[in-house]
C-alpha positions as CSV (number, residue, x, y, z in Angstrom):
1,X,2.3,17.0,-0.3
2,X,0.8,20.2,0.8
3,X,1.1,23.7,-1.0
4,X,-1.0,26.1,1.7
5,X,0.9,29.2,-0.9
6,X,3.1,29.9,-3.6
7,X,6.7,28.8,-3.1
8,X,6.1,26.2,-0.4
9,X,5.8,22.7,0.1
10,X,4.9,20.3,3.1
11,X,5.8,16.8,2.9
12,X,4.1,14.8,6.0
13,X,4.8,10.8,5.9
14,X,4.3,8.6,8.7
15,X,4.3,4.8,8.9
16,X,3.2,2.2,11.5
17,X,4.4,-1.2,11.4
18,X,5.1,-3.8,13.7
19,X,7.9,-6.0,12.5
20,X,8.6,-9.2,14.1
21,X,10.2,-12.4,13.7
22,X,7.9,-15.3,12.3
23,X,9.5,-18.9,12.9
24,X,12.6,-17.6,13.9
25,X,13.5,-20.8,16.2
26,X,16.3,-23.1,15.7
27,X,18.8,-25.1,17.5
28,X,22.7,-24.8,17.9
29,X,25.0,-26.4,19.9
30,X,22.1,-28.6,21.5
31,X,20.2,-25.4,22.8
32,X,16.9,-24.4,21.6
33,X,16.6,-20.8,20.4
34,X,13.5,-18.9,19.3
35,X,12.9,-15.5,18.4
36,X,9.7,-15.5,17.2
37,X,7.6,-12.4,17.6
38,X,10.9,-10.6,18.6
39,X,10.7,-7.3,17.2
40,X,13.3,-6.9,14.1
41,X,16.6,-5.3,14.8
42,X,17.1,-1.5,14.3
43,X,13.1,-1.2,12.7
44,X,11.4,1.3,14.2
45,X,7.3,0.7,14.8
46,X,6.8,4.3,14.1
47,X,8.8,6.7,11.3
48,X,7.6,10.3,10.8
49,X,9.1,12.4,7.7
50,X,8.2,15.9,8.0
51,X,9.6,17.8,5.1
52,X,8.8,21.9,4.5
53,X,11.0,23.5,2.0
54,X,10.3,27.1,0.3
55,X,11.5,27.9,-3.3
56,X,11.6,31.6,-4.3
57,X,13.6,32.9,-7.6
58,X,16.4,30.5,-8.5
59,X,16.3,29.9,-4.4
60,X,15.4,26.3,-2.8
61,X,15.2,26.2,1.2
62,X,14.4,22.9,3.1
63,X,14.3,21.0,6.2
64,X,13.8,17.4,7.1
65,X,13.0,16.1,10.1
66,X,12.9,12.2,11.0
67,X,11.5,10.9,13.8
68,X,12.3,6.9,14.5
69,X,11.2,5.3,17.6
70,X,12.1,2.6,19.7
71,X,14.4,0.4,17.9
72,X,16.0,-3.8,19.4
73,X,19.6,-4.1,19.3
74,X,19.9,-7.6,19.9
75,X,17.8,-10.8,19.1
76,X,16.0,-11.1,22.3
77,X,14.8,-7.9,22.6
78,X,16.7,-7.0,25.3
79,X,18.7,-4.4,24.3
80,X,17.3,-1.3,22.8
81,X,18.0,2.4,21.4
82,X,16.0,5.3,22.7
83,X,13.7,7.1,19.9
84,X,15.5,9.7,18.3
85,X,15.1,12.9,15.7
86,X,17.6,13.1,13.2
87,X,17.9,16.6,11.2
88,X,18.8,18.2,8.0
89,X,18.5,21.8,6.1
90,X,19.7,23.7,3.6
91,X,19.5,25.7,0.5
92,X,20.6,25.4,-2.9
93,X,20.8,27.7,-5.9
94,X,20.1,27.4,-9.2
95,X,22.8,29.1,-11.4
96,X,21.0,27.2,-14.7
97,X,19.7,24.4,-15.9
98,X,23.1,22.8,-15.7
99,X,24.7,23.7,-12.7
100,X,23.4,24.4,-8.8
101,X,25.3,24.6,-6.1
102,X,24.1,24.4,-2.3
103,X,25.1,23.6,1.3
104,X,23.6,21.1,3.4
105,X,23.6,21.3,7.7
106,X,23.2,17.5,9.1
107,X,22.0,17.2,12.2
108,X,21.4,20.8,12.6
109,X,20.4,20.6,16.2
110,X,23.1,18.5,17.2
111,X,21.1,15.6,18.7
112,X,22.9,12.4,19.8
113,X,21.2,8.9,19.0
114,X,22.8,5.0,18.2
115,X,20.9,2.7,16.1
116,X,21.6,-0.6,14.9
117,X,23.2,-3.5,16.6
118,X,25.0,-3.8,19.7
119,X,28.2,-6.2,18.8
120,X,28.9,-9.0,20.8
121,X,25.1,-8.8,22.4
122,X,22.9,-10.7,19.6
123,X,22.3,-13.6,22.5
124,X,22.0,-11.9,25.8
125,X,18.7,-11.9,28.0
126,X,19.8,-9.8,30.9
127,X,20.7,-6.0,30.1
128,X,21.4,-5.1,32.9
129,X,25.2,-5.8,32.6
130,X,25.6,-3.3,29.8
131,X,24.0,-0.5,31.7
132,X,26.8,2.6,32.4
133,X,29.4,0.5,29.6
134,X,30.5,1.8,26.7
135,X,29.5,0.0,24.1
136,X,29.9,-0.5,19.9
137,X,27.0,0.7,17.3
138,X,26.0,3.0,15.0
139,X,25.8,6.4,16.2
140,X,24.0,9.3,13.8
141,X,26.0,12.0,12.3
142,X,27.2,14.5,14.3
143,X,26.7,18.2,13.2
144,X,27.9,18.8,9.9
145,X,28.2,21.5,7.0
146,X,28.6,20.4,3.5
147,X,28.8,22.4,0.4
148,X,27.8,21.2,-2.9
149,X,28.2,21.6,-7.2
150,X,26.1,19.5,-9.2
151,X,26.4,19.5,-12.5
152,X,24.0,18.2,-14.7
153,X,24.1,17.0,-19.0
């Protein structure tokens, strides 16, 4: 956490990993399958947090940027989802030390990324079927406003 002046704070947070299968072989049906040193599904190798936020009076502004990268969709490593930024802002207000009410933009530049798995495609070794298709996932929240009370005892 950096504090360059009064009021505002920079959280910076990134992490490298590399996350694969170990001993992920096994046999089904009388094929042999093995998925070891596949990358794990839907981890990313790189995350980046970047967090400002700005706090004047009984005001609280912030952002948060995430940044994932590459993430597998499917056992084999086949199938993947682009890197992708996902988004967030807003401000609250502190009325006192009970109540504080705020509103929250997600995805506040209205990017478009999937993540997860792909359904049906754990097993496949060829992507190239699935180019152009529509296909099942998770998909990140498109832009949204929500407003908020907390109330605290």
């Amino acid at each position: 956490m950096v504090k360059p002046f009064k009021g505002f704070n920079l959280h910076y947070l990134v992490t490298f990993q590399n996350p694969v299968y170990k001993k992920f072989n096994f046999n089904a049906f009388g094929k042999d399958y093995d998925y070891s040193d596949n990358n794990v599904l839907g981890v990313a190798k790189v995350l980046m947090e970047i967090d400002p936020s700005y706090i004047v009076n009984k005001w609280r502004f912030w952002a948060s940027f995430r940044y994932f990268s590459k993430q597998y969709a499917n056992l084999t490593n086949a199938l993947y989802f682009a890197p992708r930024w996902e988004t967030f802002g807003g401000v609250s207000y502190t009325v006192n030390k009970n109540i504080n009410i705020g509103a929250t933009v997600i995805n506040f530049l209205n990017q478009r990324g999937a993540s997860g798995t792909i359904n049906g495609a754990e097993l496949i070794t060829d992507a190239s079927p699935y180019y152009g298709k529509l296909l099942t996932g998770t998909y990140i929240m498109p832009l949204t406003g929500q407003f908020s009370i907390s109330f605290n005892f």
